[in-house]
C-alpha positions in Angstrom: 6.7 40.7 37.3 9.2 40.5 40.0 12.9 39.2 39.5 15.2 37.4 41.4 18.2 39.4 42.6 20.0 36.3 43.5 22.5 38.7 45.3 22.7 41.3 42.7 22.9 45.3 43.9 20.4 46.8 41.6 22.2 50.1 40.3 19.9 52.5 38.2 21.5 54.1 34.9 21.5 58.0 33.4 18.6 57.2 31.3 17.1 56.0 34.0 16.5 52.0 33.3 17.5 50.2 35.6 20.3 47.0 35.4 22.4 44.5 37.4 25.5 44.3 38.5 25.6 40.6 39.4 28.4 39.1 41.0 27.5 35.2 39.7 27.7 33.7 36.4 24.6 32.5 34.9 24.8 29.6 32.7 23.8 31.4 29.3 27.3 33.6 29.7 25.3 36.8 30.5 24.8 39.1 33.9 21.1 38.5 33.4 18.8 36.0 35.2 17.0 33.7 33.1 13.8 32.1 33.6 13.8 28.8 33.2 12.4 27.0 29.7 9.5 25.4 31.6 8.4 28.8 33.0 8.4 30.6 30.1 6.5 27.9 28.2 4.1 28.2 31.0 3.9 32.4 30.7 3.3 32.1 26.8 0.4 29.2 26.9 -1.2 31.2 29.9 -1.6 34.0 27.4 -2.8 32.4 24.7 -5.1 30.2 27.1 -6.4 33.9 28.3 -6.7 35.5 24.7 -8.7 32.3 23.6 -11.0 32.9 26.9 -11.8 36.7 25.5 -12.6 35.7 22.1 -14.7 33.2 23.6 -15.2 29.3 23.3 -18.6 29.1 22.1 -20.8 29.0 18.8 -23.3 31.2 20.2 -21.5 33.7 21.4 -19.7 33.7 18.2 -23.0 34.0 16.6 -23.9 37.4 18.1 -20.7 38.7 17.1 -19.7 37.6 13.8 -22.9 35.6 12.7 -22.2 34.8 9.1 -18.8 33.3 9.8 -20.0 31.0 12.5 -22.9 29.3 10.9 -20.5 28.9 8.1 -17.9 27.2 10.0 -20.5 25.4 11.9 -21.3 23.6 8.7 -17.2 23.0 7.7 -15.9 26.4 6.2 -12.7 26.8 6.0 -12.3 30.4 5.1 -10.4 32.1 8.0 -8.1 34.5 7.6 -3.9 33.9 7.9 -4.1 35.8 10.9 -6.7 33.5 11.9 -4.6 30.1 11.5 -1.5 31.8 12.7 -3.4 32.1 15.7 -4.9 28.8 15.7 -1.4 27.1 14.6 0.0 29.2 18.0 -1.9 28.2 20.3 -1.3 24.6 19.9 2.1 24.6 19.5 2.1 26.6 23.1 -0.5 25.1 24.4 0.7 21.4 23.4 -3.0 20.4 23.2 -6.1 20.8 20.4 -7.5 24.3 20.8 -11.1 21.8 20.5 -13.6 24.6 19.4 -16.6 23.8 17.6 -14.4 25.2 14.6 -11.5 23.7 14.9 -11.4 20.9 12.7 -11.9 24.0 10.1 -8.9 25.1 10.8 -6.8 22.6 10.8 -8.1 21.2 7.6 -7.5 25.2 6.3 -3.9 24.4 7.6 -3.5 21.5 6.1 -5.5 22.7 1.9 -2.8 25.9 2.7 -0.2 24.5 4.0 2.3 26.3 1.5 1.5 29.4 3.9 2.8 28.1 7.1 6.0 26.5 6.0 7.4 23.5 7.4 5.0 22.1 10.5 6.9 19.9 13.0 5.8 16.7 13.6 4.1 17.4 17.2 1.8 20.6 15.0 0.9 17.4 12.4 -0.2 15.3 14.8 -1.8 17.9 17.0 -3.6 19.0 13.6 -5.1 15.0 13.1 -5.8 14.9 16.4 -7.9 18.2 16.0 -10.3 16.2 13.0 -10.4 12.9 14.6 -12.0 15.1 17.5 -15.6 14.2 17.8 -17.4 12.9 14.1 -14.6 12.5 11.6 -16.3 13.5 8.0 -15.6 13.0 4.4 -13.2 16.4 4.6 -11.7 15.7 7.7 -10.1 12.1 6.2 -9.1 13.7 3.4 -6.9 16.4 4.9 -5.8 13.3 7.2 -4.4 11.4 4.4 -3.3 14.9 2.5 -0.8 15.1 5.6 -0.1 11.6 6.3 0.7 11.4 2.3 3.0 14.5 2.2 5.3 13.5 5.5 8.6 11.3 5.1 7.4 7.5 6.2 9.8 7.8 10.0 7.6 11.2 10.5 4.5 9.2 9.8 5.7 6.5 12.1 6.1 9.0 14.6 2.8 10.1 13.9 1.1 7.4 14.0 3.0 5.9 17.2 1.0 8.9 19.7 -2.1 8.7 17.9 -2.6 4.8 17.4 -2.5 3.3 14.1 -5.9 1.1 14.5 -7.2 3.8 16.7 -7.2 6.1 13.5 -8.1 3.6 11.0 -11.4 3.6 13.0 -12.3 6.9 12.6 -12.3 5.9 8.6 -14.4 4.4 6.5 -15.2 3.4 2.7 -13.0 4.3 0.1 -11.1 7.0 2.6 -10.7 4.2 5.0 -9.0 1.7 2.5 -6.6 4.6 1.4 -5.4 5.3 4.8 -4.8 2.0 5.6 -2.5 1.7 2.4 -0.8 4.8 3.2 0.2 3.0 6.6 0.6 -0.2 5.8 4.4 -1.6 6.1 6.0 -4.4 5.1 6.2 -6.1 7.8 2.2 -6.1 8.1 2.1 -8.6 5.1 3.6 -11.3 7.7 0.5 -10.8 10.1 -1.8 -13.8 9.0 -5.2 -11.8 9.9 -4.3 -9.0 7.8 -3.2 -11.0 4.7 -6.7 -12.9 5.2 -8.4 -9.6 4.6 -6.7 -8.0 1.8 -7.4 -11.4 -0.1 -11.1 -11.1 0.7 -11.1 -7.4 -0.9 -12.5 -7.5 -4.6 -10.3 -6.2 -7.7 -11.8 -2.8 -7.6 -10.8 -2.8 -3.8 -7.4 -3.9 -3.7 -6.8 -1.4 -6.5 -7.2 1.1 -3.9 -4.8 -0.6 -2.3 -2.6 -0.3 -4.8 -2.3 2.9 -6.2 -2.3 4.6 -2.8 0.3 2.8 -0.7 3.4 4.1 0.1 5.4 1.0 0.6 6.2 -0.8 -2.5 5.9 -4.0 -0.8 2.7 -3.3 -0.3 1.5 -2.0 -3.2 3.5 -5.1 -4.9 1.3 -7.6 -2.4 -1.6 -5.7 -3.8 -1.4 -6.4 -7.7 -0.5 -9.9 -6.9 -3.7 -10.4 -5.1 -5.5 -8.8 -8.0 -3.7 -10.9 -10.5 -4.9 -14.3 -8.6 -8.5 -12.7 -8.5 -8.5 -13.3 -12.2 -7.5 -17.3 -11.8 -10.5 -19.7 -10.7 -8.0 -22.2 -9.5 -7.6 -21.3 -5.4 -3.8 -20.2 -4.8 -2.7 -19.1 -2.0 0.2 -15.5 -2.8 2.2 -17.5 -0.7 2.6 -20.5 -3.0 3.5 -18.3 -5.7 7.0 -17.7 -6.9 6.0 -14.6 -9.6 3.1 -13.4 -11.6 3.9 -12.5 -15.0 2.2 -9.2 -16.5 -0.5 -11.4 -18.6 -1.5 -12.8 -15.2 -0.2 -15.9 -15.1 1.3 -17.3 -11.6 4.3 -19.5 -11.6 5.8 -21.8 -9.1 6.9 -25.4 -8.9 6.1 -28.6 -7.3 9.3 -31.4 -7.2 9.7 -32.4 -10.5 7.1 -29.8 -12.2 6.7 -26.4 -13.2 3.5 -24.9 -13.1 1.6 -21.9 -15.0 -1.4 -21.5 -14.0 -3.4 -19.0 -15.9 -6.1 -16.5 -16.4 -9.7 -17.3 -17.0 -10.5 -17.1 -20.3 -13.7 -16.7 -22.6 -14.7 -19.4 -25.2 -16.1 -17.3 -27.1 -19.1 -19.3 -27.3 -22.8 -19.5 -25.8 -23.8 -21.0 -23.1 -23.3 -21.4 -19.3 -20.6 -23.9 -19.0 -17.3 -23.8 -18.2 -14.2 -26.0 -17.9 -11.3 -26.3 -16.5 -8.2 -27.9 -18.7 -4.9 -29.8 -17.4 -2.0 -29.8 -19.9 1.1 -31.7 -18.7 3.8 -30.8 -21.4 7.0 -33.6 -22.1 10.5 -31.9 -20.7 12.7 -29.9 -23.4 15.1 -31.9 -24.9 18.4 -29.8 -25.8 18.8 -29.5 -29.9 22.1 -32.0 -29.8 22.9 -35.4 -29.5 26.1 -35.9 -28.8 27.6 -39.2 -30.4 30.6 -41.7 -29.9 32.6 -41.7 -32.7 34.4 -44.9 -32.2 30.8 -46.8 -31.0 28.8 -44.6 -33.2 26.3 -44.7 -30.0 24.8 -41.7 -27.7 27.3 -40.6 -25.9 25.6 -37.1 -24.5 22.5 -35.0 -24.6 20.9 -32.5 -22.4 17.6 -33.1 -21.0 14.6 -33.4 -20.3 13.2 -30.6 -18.4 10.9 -30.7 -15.8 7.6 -31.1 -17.6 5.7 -27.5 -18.1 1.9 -28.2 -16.3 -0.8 -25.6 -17.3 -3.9 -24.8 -15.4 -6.6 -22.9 -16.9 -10.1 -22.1 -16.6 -12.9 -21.1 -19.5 -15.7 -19.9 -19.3 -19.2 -19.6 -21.9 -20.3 -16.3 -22.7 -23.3 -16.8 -20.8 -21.4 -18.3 -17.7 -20.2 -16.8 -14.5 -17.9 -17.9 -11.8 -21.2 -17.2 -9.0 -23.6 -19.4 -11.0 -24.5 -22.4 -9.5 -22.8 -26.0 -10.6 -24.8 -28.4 -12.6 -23.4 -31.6 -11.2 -20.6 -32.4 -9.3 -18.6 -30.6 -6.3 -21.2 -27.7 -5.7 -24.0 -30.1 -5.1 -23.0 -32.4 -2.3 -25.0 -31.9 1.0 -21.3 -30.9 2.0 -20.8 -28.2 -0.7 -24.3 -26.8 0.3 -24.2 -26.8 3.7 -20.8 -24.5 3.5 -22.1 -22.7 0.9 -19.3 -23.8 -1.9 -22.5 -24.2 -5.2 -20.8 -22.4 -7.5 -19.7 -22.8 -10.8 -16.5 -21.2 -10.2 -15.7 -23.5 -6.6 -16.9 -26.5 -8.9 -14.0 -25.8 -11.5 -11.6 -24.5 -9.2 -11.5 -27.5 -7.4 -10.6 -29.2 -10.8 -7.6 -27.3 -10.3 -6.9 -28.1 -7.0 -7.2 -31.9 -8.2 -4.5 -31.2 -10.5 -1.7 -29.6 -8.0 -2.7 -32.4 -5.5 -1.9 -35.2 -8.0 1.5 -33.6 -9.3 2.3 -33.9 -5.4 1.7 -37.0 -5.2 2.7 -38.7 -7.9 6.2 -38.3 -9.3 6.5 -37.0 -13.3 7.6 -40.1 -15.9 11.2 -40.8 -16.3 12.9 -40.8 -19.1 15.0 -44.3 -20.0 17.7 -42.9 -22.0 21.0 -44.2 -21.6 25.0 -43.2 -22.7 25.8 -46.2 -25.3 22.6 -46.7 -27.0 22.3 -46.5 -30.5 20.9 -44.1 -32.0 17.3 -45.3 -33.1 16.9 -46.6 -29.2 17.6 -43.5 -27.9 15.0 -42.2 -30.4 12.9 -44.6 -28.8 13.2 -44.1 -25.6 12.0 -40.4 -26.7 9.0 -41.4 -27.5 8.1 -44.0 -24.7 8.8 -40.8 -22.5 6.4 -38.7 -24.5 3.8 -41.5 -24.4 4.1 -42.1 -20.7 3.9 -37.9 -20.3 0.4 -38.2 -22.3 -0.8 -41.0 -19.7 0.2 -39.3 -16.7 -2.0 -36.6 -18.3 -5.0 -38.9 -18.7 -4.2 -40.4 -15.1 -4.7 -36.6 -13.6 -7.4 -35.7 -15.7 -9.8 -38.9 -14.7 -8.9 -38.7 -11.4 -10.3 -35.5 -11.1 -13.1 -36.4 -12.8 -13.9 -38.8 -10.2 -12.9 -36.6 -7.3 -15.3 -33.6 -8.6 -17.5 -34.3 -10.9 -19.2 -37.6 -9.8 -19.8 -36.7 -6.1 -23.3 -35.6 -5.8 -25.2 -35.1 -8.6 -23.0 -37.1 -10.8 -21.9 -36.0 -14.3 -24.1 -37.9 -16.7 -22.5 -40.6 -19.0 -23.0 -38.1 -22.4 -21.0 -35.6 -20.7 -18.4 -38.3 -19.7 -18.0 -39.7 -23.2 -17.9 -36.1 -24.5 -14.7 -35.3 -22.8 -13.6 -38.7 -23.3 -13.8 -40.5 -20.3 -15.6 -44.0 -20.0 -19.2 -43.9 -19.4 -19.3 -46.1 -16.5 -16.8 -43.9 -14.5 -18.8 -42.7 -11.7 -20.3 -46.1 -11.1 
């Protein structure tokens, strides 16, 4: 290779190698001429480019010369020697591109299973090595060494990553169980604002969104999960938004002005049948345990209290019952319901509980009449009336949902109404 002078007098010495005696400075501080970064990368990924040309591009040459190995790596091994993956791992951080031999998703998965071997990759090499198995059909072994090196890197490298190869462009390549783990693995928190992907991790099942869960790498995420697992339990519709915590028995807490609301699990009755129902409690406010009195009067003077009144929603179900059965009477069996397809047994009692959270909405808890300067006995009294008007609030709720779901359509029939102890005549 011939080198630039740029005005040097080429002197030979007593051993005979030759050297320069250059009258500029060269910017690395030395008398020799370098070639520049650009060239030299250019010099090394010509050689490997012409090594990988000897040993040949193709299966069937490979097959005349080392015959057992290829039809092995033809069908995914991964048993290559370290000289063999140094090689590999090389020529792509030379080259800057997939070496893209039949092969060589073998090899980068080899890298990846022995990556202990090859000490720290950069993060060009990692994505270089992905975009060597998403070449052409991405298998079973392929994702797995995908999310094996998506897992192990620090969440900016996987940024990085993922910013040159396309997050939903990789996702694609994915599917199944492998597909759900590698979109938890990339999932931020900042995804959980985007409507359309909310809307989908709702419409996972349990056993789904588990997957969810355990595998992603943001805690938001994997937070967002279990919350949506916990309301899969509830019959009552909520939307994770609504919802100010979930305890760990399930049950989902918020308010509505003037209310606090626990909504809970399903739960068995522990009977047979195939029925199922849906039951409104609206508990009085707490009263604090003193009364503090007037001396001088010997009336109420102080007192702490009520609450807001504790509302629980929950749903059970007979032993012989399920949520996708179909509903007997009722919401389920309007030309409405089964023209959208809403027959079940679980949308018929879940819209029992909708009922309920639409009536606490509209219509303010009972107030309690208590005043500083009563006596005693009507203070006591005024407890009560505020108990009693609690109860008939609840029987308010509870018929108006009666009437809202279960006299539509094929209307509840006047047994059942007198059962749960509602007038006879009420869907007439």
């Amino acid at each position: 290779m011939s080198v630039k002078q740029y005005g040097s007098a080429n002197f030979r010495s007593k051993n005979g190698n030759s050297f320069f005696a250059n009258h500029h400075h060269y910017p690395n501080g030395t008398n020799a001429p370098i070639q520049r970064k650009e060239e030299q990368q250019q010099a090394a990924t010509a050689k490997e480019e012409k090594k990988e040309a000897k040993r040949g591009n193709s299966f069937w040459k490979d097959l005349f010369t080392r015959p057992f190995k290829a039809i092995g790596r033809l069908f995914g091994s991964e048993n290559y020697s370290k000289e063999e993956l140094d090689s590999y791992l090389n020529y792509i951080k030379t080259a800057k591109k997939i070496e893209d031999r039949y092969d060589s998703d073998n090899k980068a998965r080899a890298v990846v299973s022995r990556k202990d071997e090859f000490g720290t990759l950069s993060t060009d090499v990692k994505t270089l090595l992905i975009q060597e198995m998403i070449k052409g059909a991405t298998l079973g072994a392929d994702e797995g060494a995908i999310i094996s090196l998506l897992r192990d890197a620090s969440l900016d490298e996987m940024k990085a990553i993922l910013s040159q190869l396309g997050r939903e462009k990789l996702w694609g390549q994915f599917s199944g169980y492998n597909r759900r783990v590698i979109e938890a693995i990339t999932l931020t928190e900042a995804d959980l604002s985007d409507q359309a992907m909310l809307s989908k991790l709702k419409s996972l099942s349990s056993k789904e969104l588990e997957d969810y869960k355990t595998n992603a790498r943001v805690p938001a995420v994997s937070t967002m999960a279990w919350k949506l697992i916990q309301l899969k339990g509830i019959t009552t519709p909520l939307d994770v938004g609504q919802v100010d915590r979930i305890d760990q028995s399930g049950t989902a807490h918020f308010s509505i002005t003037g209310f606090n609301i626990q909504v809970l699990k399903d739960q068995s009755t522990g009977k047979q049948g195939e029925g199922a129902y849906t039951e409104v409690k609206v508990n009085p406010g707490q009263f604090g345990p003193n009364v503090t009195m007037d001396g001088v009067t010997n009336t109420v003077k102080s007192w702490v209290g009520p609450s807001d009144p504790v509302v629980t929603i929950q749903t059970f179900y007979d032993l012989g019952a399920k949520r996708s059965g179909s509903s007997g009477y009722g919401r389920g069996t309007t030309e409405e319901d089964k023209r959208k397809g809403h027959t079940t047994l679980g949308f018929h009692e879940g819209t029992h509980g909708l009922d309920a959270l639409q009536y606490l909405k509209d219509h303010a808890p009972p107030t309690f009449s208590g005043q500083s300067g009563m006596s005693m006995p009507d203070f006591t009294t005024a407890i009560e009336d505020y108990n009693k008007a609690i109860a008939a609030y609840q029987e308010a709720l509870l018929l108006n949902s009666i009437k809202a779901t279960d006299c539509p359509g094929t209307p509840i029939s006047s047994d059942q109404l007198e059962k749960v102890g509602a007038p006879r005549n009420t869907c007439e």
